[in-house]
N, C-alpha and C positions, 0 to 999 in steps of 0.2 A: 949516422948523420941525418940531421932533418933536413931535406932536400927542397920542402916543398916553399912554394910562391908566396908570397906576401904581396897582397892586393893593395894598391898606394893607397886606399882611404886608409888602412892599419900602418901601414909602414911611415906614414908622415902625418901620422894626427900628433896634434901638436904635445907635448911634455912639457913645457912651462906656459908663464903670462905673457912673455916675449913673442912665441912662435903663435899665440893663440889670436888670428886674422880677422880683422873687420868685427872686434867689440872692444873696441878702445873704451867706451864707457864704461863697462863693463868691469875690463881690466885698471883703469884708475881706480873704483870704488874697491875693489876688492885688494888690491895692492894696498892701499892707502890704509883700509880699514885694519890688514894684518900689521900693517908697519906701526900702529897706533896703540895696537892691542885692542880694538875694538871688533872682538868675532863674535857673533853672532850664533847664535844654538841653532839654527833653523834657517838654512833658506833653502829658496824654490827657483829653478832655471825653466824658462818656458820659450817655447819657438818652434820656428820649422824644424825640420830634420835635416841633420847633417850639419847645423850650425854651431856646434861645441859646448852641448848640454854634458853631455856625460865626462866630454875628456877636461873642462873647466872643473866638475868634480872630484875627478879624479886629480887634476893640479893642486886644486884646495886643498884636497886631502895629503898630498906631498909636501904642502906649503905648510901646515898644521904638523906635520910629522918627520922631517927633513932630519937627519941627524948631526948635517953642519951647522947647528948654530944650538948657544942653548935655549933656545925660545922658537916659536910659529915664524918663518921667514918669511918674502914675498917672493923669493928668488930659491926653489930648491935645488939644490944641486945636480939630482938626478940621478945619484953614482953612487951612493950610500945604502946600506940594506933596505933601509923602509922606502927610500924611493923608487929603486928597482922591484920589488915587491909590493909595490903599490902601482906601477906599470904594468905587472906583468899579470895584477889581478889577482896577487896569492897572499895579500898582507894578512895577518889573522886577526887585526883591528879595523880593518876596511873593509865593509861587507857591502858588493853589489850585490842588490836582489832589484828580481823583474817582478815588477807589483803587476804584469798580466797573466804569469803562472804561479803568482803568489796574492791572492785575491783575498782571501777569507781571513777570517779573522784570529782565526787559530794561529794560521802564519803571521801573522802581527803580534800574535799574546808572544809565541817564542820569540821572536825579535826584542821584545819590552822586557822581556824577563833578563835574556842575555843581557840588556843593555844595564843593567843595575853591576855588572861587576866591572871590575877596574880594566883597563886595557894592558895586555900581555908587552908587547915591546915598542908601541907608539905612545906617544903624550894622552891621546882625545883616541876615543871609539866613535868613528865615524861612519853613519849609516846613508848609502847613494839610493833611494829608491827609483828604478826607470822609471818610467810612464805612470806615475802615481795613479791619474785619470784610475787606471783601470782598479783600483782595489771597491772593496764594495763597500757599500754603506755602515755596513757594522767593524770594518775593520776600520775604518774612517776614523767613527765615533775611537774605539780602542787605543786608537792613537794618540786623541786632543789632549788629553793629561798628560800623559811624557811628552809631549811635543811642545806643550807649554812651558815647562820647568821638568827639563831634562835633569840628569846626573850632569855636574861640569867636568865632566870630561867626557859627555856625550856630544857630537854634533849629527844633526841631520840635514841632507840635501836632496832633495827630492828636486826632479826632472816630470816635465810633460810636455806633449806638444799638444794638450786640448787643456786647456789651464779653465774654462770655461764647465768644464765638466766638477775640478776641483770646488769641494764645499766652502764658502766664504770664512769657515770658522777653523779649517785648516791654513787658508790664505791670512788670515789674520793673524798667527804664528810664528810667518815666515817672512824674512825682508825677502822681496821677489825681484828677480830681475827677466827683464826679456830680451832674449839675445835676436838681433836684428839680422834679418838676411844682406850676406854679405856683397858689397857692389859689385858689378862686374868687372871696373877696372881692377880691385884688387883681387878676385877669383886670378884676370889672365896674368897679374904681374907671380901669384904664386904658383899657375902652372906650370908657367913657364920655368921659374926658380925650380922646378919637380922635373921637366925635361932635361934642362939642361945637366942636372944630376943624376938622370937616368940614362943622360948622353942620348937624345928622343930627340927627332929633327921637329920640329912642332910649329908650324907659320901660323903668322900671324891671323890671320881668313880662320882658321880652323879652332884658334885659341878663341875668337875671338864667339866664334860659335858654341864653342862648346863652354865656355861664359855663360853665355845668355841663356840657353841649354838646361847651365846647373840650376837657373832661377833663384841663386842665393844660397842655396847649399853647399857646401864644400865637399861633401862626402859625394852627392849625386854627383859634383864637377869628376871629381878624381877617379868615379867608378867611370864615369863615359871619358876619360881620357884611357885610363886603363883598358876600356873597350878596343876605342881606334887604336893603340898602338900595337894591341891584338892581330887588329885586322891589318893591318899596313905591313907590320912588322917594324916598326919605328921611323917609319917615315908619313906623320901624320901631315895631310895638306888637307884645302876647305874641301876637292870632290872628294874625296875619302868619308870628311865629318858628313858631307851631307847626304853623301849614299847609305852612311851609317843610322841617320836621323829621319832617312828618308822624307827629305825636305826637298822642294826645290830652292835652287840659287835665288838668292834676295833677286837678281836683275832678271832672272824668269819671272818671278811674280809681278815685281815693279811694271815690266812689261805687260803682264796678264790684265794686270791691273789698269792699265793706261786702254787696251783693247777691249776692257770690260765698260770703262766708262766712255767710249766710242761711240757707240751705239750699235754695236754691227754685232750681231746675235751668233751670223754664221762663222762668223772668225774666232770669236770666244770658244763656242763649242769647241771648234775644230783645237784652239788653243788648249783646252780640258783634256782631250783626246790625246795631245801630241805629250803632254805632262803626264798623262798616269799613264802611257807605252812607254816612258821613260824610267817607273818606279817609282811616281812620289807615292806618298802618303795622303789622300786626300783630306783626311783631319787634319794633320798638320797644315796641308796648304790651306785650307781654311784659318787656321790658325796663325798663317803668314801673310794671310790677305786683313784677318783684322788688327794683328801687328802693323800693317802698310796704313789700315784705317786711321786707326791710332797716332800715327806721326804725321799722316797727313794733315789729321785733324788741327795736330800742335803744331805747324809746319804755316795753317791757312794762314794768309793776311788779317783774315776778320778777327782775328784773335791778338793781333799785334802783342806775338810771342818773341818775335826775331827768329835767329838762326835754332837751331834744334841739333845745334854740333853733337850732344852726347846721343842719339838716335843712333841705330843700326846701319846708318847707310854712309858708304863715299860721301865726299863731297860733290861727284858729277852726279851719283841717284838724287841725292837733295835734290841739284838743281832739277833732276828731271819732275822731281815731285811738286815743286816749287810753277813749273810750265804747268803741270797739268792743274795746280790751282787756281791759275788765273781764268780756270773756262767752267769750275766747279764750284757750286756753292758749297759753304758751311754746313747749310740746310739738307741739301745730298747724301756729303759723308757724315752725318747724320742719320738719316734714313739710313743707308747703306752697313751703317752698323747696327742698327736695332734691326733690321732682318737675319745678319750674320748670326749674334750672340743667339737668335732664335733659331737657327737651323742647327746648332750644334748638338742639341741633345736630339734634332731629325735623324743628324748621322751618326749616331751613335746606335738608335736603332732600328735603324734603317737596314731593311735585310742584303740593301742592292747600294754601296754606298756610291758608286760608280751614276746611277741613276738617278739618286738624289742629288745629289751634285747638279748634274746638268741640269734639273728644276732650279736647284737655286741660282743656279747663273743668269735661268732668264727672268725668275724673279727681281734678281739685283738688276739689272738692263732693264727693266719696265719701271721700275721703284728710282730710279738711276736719271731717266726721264721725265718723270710725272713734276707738273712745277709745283713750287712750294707755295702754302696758303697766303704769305704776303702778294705770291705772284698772281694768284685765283683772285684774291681781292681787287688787285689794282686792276686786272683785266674787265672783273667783274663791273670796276666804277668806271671804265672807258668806254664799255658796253653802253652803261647807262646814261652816260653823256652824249654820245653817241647820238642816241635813241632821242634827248632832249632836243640837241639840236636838227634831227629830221623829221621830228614830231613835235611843233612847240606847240604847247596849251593855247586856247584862245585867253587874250588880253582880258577878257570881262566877264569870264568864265566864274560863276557863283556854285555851291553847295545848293544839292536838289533841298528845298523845305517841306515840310510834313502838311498833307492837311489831313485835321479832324474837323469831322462831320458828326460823328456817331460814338457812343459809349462802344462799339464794338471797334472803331478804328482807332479809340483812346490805348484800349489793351493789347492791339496790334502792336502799336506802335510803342509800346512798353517792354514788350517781350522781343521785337524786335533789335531794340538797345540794349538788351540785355537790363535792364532798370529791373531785377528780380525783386526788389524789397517792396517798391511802389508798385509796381504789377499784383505781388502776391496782396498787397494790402488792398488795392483798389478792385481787383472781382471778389475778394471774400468780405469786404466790409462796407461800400459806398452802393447807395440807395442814387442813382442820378433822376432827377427832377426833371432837368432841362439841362441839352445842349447844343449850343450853337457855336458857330467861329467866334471866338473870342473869349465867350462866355459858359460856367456851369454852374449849376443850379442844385446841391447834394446834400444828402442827410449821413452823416458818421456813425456806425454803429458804435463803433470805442471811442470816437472823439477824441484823436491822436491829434493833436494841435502844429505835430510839425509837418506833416501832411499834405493843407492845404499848400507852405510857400515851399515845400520840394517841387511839387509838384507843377505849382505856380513856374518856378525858376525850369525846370525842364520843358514846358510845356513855350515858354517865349524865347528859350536858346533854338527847340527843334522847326517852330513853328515860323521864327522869323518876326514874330509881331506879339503886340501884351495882349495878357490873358485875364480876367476877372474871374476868380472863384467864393463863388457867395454858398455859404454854409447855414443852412434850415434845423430849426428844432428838432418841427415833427416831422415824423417820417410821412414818404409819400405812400409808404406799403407796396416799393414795387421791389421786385429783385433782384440781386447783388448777380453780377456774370456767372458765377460759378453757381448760384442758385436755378440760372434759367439753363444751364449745360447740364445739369441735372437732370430738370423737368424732363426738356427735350428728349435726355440718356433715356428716363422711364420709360417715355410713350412709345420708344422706339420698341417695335414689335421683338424686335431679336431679342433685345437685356431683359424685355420681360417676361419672354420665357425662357435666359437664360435664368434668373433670377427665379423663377417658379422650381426651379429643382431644387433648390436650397433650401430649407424652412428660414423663417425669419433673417434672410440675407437682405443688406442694404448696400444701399451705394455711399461710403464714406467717405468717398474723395473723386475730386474731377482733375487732371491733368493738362 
């Protein structure tokens, strides 16, 4: 006699379309398309794991193969040779293979060759490949011709949970579908349906955890109910799930949380301290304080979301979360989570995770505090009004004006403005004649014509009063600024004996 245990994710994976949870879509197309006669040579099931890639292929394959009816059903019976032997994995027309110890392409040619003969006792030879992802490139390719125009009575269903890995020219072969993670309401209404047939005392707190837990997997849900009823011995309640999970209680956190955003550093700690001599799981509580983030966030007014009934929490945690938002901005929890999601990979490797933690707790209490930049801003323009009205400007208060006297206080006060075009133009090309306030007197070496009225126009904005610029034939033969910075540069004793080390070195440029 076989004595041994059967683990619920094998003992209640579903055998039909009916039992198969949370892909209604799923299960319409595929129901519809058998009842129509419209099957398909080739499809592809892609998703997380545990959400009913393999055991839908293997219904398909039941439903293609069924002995009660004379055609492909949508409804197998389940009690018939080829269905029980399509359960149990032993059909000799139904060949699971793991495309991740069957890679190469050698194992694909045998596949393709098998697949040219008729099938022994089912209608269709149907091929389930797991995790396609992993086959390699050359078995890939190997594939694309059978895969396109199979034998008809070949079908293939290929499974992955990295569909992104899959070549777009196998994709292109198959009608694909993607099986969605299943909600948590319907994870706990089918746990519970598995308790109560296991006669498993299972409350609600613990179902409800261990929901959220699977994260949409059925298979994860049912391996971590199998867990607790392990540990319990059938009387699963929430301390059980969450000593199991080594989590703390939602209303520990919620509380951590409410003394985190306090402001009181030494209470936090101490609150850190008093939680891991308890057994959590620091990751996780990390994990349960950006869960808290999270619903806070959808929870603020500033979002005018309303209630957040489907959220993890009571109706009186709401309320509490709901108090603690009327003192917090948006802006905060905010902050508050983009320092989180960056501490997670700290503690992962983080040799001392206990240590880290307590950094980041005061990190969040300073991050938690700090105002946000509309608040820097507006403080900033009180300042400065502030400041206007105990410092007002004098009534008759004018702009200082320039005075030029000199070709030297013209390039001053050029370079000064930053006027880099007219500066550069007026010490490398302008001979000045004559000048005085008002008035210049100059020779143009290039006779740039826009020149004089740039010049003209900056010289009565900066000066305060008009300017006359009279432009001469001949030159006076005197020299341009940068000619006489030159000179000067020569005579000077230093440049001309740095300049003497050099043969034939000159001065090409004045700065």
């Amino acid at each position: 006699m076989d004595n041994n245990y059967t683990v619920l994710a094998r003992k209640y994976r579903s055998q039909d379309f009916k039992s198969l949870i949370g892909q209604d879509v799923l299960v319409k197309t595929l129901t519809t398309a058998i009842n129509t006669g419209r099957i398909a040579h080739a499809y592809i099931f892609t998703g997380i794991r545990g959400t009913g890639k393999t055991s839908t292929a293997r219904i398909l394959a039941k439903a293609l193969n069924c002995l009660s009816s004379d055609g492909p059903t949508a409804t197998p019976c389940g009690v018939c040779e080829n269905c029980r032997a399509i359960a149990a994995g032993q059909h000799i027309d139904v060949m699971e293979i793991d495309a991740a110890s069957h890679t190469g392409v050698d194992n694909m040619r045998d596949i393709l060759d098998a697949a040219q003969y008729r099938p022994t006792n089912g209608r269709y030879k149907v091929y389930i490949i797991d995790e396609v992802h992993m086959l390699s490139t050359s078995a890939f390719n190997a594939l694309l011709k059978t895969l396109e125009e199979p034998p008809a009575h070949v079908i293939f269903i290929l499974a992955t949970t990295e569909i992104r890995k899959v070549p777009v020219t196998i994709l292109s072969r198959c009608q694909r579908f993607d099986l969605v993670r299943v909600p948590v309401e319907t994870l706990k209404k089918h746990f519970a349906w598995i308790a109560e047939q296991e006669k498993i005392e299972l409350s609600d707190a613990a179902n409800e955890l261990l929901a959220r837990a699977a994260d949409g997997s059925v298979r994860d849900g049912l391996s971590l109910l199998d867990q607790a009823i392990a540990q319990t011995g059938g009387h699963v309640d929430e301390a059980a799930v969450l000593d199991m999970l080594k989590r703390a209680d939602r209303g520990v956190v919620l509380g951590f949380m409410e003394t985190l955003l306090s402001g009181d550093t030494g209470a936090a700690l101490t609150k850190v301290d008093e939680i891991y001599n308890n057994g959590a799981d620091l990751s996780m509580l990390l994990t349960d304080m950006m869960e808290w983030t999270h619903w806070a966030t959808r929870m603020h007014p500033a979002l005018h979301m309303g209630d957040a009934a489907n959220s993890p929490y009571t109706a009186d945690q709401r309320e509490q979360i709901r108090k603690i938002n009327d003192r917090i901005s948006l802006n905060t929890l905010s902050r508050i989570w983009q320092v989180m999601v960056a501490a997670v990979p700290e503690m992962q490797a983080a040799g001392n995770q206990k240590q880290c933690f307590d950094m980041l707790v005061v990190r969040l209490m300073h991050i938690a505090n700090m105002p946000s930049v509309p608040e820097i801003l507006k403080q900033q323009k009180s300042n400065a009004t502030r400041n206007v009205v105990n410092n007002p400007e004098p009534q008759n208060s004018t702009p200082q004006k320039l005075v030029i006297n000199t070709p030297d206080d013209l390039a001053a006060a050029l370079q000064q403005s930053k006027e880099i075009l007219l500066y550069s133009y007026y010490t490398g090309n302008i001979e000045i004649s004559e000048l005085s306030d008002g008035h210049i007197k100059y020779f143009d070496r290039r006779g740039d014509a826009d020149f004089a009225p740039r010049l003209t126009a900056w010289l009565n904005d900066k000066t305060g009063h008009a300017w006359a610029l009279e432009r001469i034939t001949e030159s006076p033969h005197a020299h341009t600024l940068t000619e006489q910075k030159q000179e000067e540069l020569e005579a000077d004793p230093m440049v001309a004996s740095a300049m003497s080390l050099f043969e034939n070195a000159e001065i090409v440029g004045v700065k």
